[in-house]
N, C-alpha and C positions, 0 to 999 in steps of 0.2 A: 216933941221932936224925935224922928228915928232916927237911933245910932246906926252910921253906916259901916261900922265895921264888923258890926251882928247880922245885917242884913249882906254884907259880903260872905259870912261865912256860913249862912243859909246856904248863898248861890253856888257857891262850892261842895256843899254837899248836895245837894241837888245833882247836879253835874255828874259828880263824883258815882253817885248812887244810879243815875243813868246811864252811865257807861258798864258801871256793874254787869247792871239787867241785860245791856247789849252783850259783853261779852256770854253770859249763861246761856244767851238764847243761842249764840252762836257758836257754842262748844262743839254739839252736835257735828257740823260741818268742817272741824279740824281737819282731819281727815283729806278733805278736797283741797281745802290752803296746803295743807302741806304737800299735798300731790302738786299742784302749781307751782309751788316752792320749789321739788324736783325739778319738774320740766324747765321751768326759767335757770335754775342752775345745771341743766345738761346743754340747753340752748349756748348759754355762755362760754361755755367750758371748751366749745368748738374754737373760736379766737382766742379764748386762752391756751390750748394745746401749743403752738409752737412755742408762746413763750414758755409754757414749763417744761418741756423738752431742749429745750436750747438752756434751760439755766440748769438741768440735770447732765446734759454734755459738758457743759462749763466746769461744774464743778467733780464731774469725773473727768476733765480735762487737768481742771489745780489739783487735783490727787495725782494724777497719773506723774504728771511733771515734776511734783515735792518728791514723789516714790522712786522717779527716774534719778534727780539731782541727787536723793539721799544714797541710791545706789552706785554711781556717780564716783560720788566722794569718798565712799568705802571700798569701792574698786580700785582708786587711784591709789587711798590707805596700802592694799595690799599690796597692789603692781608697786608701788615705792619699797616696803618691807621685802618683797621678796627679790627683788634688784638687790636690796642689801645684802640678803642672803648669800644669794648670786656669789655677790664679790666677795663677802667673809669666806663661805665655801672654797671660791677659785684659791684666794690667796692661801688659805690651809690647805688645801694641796700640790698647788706650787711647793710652799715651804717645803712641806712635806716630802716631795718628789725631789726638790734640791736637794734637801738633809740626804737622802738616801743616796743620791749621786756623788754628793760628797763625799760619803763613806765608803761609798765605792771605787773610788777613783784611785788609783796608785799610778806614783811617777816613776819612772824608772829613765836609768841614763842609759845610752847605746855606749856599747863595750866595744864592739865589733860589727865591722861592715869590709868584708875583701873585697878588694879591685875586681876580681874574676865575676863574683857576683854582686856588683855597687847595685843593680836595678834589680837586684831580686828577693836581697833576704840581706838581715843585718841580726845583732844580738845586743841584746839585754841585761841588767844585773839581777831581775829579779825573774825569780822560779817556782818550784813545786814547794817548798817550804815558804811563799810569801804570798800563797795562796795562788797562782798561776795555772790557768790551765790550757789546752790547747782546743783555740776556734775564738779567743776572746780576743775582743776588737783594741786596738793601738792607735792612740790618737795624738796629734800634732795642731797645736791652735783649735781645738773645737772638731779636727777634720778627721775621717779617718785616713790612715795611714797604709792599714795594711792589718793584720792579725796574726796571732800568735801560730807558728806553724811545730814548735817540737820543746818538751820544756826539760830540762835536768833540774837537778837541785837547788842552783844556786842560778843561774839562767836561763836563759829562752831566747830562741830564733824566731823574727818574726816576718810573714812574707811580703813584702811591699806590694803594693796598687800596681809597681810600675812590673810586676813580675806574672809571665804569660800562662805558671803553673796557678794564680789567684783569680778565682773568678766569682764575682758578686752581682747578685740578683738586685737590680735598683727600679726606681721608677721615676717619671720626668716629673718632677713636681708641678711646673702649670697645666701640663696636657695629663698626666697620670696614665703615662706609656710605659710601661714596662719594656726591659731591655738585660742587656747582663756587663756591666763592667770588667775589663781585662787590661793587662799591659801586654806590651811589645818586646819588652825583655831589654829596652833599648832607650827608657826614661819618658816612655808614653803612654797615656792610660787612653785607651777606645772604648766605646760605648758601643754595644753590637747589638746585633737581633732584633734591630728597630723597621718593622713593615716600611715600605713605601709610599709616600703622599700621606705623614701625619704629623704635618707642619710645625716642626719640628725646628726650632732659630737659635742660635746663638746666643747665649745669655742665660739659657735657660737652667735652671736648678736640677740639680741631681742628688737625692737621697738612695738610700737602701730600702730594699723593700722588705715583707717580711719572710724572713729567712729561718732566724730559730732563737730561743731562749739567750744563746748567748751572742748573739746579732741581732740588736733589735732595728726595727724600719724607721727611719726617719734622720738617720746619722747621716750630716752634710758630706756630699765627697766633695764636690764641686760643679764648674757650670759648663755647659756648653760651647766649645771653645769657637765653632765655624761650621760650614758647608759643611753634609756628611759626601759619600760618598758611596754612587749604587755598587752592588755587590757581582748584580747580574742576574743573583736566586731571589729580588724580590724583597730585598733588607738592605739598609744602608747602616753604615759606617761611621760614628762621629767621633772626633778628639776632642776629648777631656782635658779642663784647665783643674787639676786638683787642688784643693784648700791649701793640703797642706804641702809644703816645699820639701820634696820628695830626694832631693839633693844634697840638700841640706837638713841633718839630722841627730842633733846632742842631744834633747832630752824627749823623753814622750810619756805617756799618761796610757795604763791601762783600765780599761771599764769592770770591774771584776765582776762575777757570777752574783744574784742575790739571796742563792737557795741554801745556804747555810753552808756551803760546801767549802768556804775558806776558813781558816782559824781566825 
């Protein structure tokens, strides 16, 4: 009796040994397989094109957007940081510029103001030995007042707003119209040398402009009191509500020099 698991493994070598011969014979001819190989993989390659274009846009799309969002979030990093800056900075020099105002500031009482000249000039207790010099500004609440016009040793004269011999270079603060401040001699402050048709209302804010070292631009006078008034040459005319109460006058504040020039 044949064992059939001897005669199965005949049949597999058989087989096995016929495939052999096929493949040897067929070496030869690699060559052309593999040329067909080519062609059927460039044939396909055509309906594969858009998809592998579309998944190299995609994924230079997920880079671009990771690279956007990471720049994104380090942009915002800094625009926060430098905001802080910002404010640390602003506030050290606020400080800064307070500290210096307040060392600057000296109070001084009024000594004297005569009837003859009440809107022109009054006096002070403090002088050339308290560091005073003449052109330095006189303030009243924040306002100025007027400036120092003659100083002796132990006091100073100083000329008021409302006096027609003081005249200050100012500018409008909303419109930034330049003009020149003066009084009337008579408890009025005017506003002059303002062109015609530069809409110009009531309310509006009046600083100084820049004048000199020891007048700097930006010291409140006061606001626009009303209507001006044409001149006739092409300028009008307006009255001044001044800060400070021009009238009324017991203590004032001078701004002194910051060039080392006081003791």
């Amino acid at each position: 009796m044949v064992d059939k698991r001897l005669t199965a493994e005949w049949i597999h070598g058989i087989v096995a040994l016929i495939v052999g011969f096929f493949l040897l014979g067929a070496s030869p001819n690699l060559g052309v397989l593999r040329s067909v190989v080519d062609f059927v993989g460039s044939v396909l390659s055509v309906p594969e094109y858009p998809a592998v274009v579309s998944r190299e846009f995609l994924q230079d799309l997920y880079r671009w957007a990771k690279d956007k969002n990471d720049l994104t979030r380090q942009l915002k990093v800094l625009q926060d940081e430098n905001s802080k800056l910002r404010i640390t900075r602003s506030v050290l020099v606020a400080e800064q510029i307070k500290a210096e105002l307040d060392a600057r500031m000296e109070e001084a009482r009024v000594t004297l103001r005569e009837p003859h000249s009440w809107w022109n000039e009054f006096r002070i207790d403090k002088g050339f030995n308290q560091g005073v010099i003449i052109g330095l500004p006189v303030f009243q609440n924040g306002f100025l007042v007027g400036r120092v016009s003659s100083v002796s040793t132990f006091s100073s004269w100083v000329e008021l707003l409302t006096s027609p011999a003081l005249m200050i270079p100012v500018v409008i603060e909303e419109t930034r119209e330049l003009g020149v401040v003066v009084g009337d001699g008579s408890g009025s402050v005017l506003l002059t040398y303002i062109p015609e048709g530069r809409g110009i209302e009531a309310g509006m804010k009046v600083s100084t402009a820049l004048i000199s070292e020891l007048l700097p631009p930006g010291i409140p006078i006061g606001s626009i009191a009303d209507e001006g008034a044409a001149s006739g040459s092409g300028y009008v005319t307006y009255k001044i509500t001044p800060g400070a109460a021009t009238s009324l006058l017991y203590t004032v504040t001078i701004l002194k020099h910051s060039k080392g020039i006081f003791r």
